[in-house]
N, C-alpha and C positions, 0 to 999 in steps of 0.2 A: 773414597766416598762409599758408604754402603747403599747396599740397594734396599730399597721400600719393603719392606717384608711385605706390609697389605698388597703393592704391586705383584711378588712373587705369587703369591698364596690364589691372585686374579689370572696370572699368566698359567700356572696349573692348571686351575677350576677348568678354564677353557681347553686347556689340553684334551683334559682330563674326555671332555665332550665328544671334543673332533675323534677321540680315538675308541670312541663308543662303538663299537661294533653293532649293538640295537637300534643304534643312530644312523648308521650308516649304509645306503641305499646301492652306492656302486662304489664296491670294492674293488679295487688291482686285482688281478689272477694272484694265486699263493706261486712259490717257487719251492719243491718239492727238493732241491737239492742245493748247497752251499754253491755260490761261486754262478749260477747260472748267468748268463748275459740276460741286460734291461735292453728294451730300446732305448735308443738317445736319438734327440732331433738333430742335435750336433754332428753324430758320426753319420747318420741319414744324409748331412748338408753336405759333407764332406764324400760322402759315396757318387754323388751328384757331381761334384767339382772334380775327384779323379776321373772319375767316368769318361765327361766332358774334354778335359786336359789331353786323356790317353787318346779319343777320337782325335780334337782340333789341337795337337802341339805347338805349342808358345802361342798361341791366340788367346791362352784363358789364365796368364798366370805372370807372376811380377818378375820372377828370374829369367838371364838369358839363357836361352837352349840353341846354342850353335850346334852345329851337324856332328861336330865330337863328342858333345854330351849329353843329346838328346836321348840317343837309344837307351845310356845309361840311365840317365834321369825318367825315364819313362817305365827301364822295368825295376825301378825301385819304387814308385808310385802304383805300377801293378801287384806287385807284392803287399801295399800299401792296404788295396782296393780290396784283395783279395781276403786278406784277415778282417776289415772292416764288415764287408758284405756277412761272410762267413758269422761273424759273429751277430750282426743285426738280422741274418735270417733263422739262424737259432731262437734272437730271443724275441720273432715274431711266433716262430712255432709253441716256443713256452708261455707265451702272455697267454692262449686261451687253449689248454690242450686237450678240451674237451672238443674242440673243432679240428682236433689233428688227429690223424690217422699213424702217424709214427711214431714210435716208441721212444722212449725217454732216453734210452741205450741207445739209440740208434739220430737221437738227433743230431749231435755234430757232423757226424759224418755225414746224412744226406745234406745238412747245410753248405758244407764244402762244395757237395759235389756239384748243387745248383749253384753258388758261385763262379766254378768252373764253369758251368755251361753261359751262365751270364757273361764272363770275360771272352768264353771263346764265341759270342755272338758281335765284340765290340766291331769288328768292321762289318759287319752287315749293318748295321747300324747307322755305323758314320756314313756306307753307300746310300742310305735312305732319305738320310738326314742332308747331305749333297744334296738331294733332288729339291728338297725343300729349302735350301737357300739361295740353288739355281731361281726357281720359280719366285720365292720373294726377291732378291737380285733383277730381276726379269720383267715382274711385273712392276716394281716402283719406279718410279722416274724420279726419287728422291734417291735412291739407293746410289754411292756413287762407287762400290764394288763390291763385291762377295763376301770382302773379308770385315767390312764395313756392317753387312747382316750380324757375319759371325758374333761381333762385339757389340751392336749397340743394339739391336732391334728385341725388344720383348718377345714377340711374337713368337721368335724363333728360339728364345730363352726355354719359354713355357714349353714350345714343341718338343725340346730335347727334352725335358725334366719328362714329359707326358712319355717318349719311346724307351726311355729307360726306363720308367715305373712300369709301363705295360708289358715290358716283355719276361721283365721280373713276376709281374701276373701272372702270363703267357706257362711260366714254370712252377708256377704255383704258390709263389712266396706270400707268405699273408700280411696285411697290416703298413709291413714296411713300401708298398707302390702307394697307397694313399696316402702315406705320410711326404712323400716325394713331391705328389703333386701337388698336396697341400702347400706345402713350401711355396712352390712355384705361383702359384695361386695368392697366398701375402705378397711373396715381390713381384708382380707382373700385374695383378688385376685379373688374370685368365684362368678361370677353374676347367679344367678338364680331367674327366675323372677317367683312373688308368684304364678301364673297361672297355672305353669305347674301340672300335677301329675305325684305325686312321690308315688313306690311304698314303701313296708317295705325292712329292710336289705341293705337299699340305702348304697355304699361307696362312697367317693372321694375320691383317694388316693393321695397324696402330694398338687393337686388340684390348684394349681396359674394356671391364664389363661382360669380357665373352663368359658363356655359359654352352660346356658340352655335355650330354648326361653319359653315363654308363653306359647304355643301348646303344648308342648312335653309332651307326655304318656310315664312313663320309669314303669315295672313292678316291681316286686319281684327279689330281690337279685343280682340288678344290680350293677357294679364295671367302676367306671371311671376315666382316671388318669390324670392329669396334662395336660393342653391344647387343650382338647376338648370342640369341638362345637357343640352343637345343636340346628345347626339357620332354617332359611328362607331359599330355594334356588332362588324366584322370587313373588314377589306380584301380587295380581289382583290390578287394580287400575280405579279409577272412572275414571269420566267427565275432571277433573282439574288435570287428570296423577298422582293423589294421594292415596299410597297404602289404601285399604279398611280392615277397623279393623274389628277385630273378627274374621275372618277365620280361619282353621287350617291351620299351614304351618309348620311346623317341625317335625319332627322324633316321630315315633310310635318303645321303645323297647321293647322285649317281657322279660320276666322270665329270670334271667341267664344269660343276657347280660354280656360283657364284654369289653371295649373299652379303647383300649391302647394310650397312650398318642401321643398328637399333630393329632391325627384323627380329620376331621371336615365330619360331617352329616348333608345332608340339604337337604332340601324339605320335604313334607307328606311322608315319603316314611317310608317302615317297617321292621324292624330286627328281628328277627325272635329268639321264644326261644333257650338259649343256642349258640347263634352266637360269634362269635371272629372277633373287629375287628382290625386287628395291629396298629402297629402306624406309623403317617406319612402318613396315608392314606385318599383319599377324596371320599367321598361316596355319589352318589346323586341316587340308585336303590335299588329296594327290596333287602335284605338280605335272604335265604330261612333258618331257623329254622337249628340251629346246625353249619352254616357254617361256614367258617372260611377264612376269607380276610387277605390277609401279601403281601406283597411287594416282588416283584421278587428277587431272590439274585441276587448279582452284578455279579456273575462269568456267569451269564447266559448273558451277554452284552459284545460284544466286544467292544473295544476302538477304536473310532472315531480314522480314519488316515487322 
């Protein structure tokens, strides 16, 4: 069957458009040299799943890994991770190299080198990341064991995807830790952006809806449940009324925190060890250590006549 010339001549014209450069408002960075690595969301997704694998063996994956073929099968998958990483933090450094300070000659090799340091951080990690399924384990009286968190709970999904993008930040990797959590963030419902710090014994419990900004310092043994925010309450903003990046603007929690669903916290503002805050609640003021914020009961209102 031949094809429509006037169809052809249509699918052009609009080519012709989209590849307008006087048209075109946001461009891809150029690639100065043949061969440079893209980023891929794909090889991202997969950075995330060896990562996780190498920490939690046979918990994250369909083959058996008996005690004879584990180690093997594990430093074939580090070998894996290593060339993945290496290549996706290259071609974080090349997407905008006007915000890099290394040289074009010199980028494979610090790429590697921060891979390296990324791999040789995996068991501090996994020790972190322990503390955090102890404590959801711990705290849920649905949980019916540890390994039970491992596999089914979001919360703790998001949490991983959130410690390995941050420490990938932590080394300076650009692009590629938002993309991580972004991920995490489609399948879980939980955005938490790599920036913030998180302390150990982190929980989300049920966790759709949460919201953690860049700023936010949460400490040790903190618990937060389904629908919480820790945003922004207001920007500084330059000349052009355009908020100014890098500030702190979000929530300072202490130790012991505890924040009950659909709560939102906003501004610098600081919650104080051991604080309770209910749910339902909007919080834009210091919290003082210990205290505990809940919602009037309804019997204390009377009805509008």
């Amino acid at each position: 069957m031949e094809k429509d010339p006037d169809k052809r001549f249509e699918i052009d014209e609009v080519i012709g458009r989209l590849c307008s450069m006087e048209d075109m408002r946001h461009v891809c960075p150029t690639r100065s040299g043949e061969g440079e690595p893209l980023l891929s969301n794909s090889a991202v997704r997969r950075i995330v799943e060896l990562a996780s694998r190498l920490m939690f063996p046979g918990f994250l994956t369909d083959s058996d890994r008996g005690p004879s073929v584990m180690r093997s099968v594990m430093t074939i998958e580090c070998h894996e991770l290593r060339g993945l990483l290496a290549s996706q933090i290259s071609a974080g450094l090349c997407f905008d190299k006007n915000q890099s300070a290394i040289p074009d000659a010199d980028i494979s090799r610090h790429a590697g080198s921060l891979a390296d340091s990324f791999i040789d951080s995996l068991p501090d990690l996994r020790h972190i990341l322990d503390t955090d399924i102890d404590a959801t384990y711990l705290g849920d009286p649905a949980a019916t064991s540890t390994h039970e968190v491992i596999i089914c709970y979001p919360g703790f999904k998001a949490t991983v995807s959130y410690r390995i993008a941050h420490r990938l930040l932590e080394l300076g990797v650009p692009v590629v830790p938002r993309m991580i959590t972004e991920q995490a963030h489609s399948d879980t419902g939980i955005d938490i952006h790599p920036g913030a710090r998180i302390g150990k014994g982190f929980v989300i419990d049920h966790g759709t809806g949460v919201v953690i900004g860049a700023t936010a310092i949460i400490g040790d043994n903190v618990k937060i449940y389904q629908g919480v925010t820790l945003g922004a309450k207001s920007f500084v903003t330059d000349d052009s009324n355009n908020p100014v990046k890098g500030i702190p603007r979000h929530p300072i929690l202490g130790n012991g925190v505890v924040v009950y669903s659909n709560s939102t916290i906003l501004g610098r503002v600081n919650i104080g060890d051991g604080a309770v805050i209910g749910g339902n609640l909007w919080v834009t003021r210091d919290v003082e250590p210990g205290e505990k914020l809940i919602q009037a009961r309804a019997d204390n209102f009377r009805s509008a006549r």
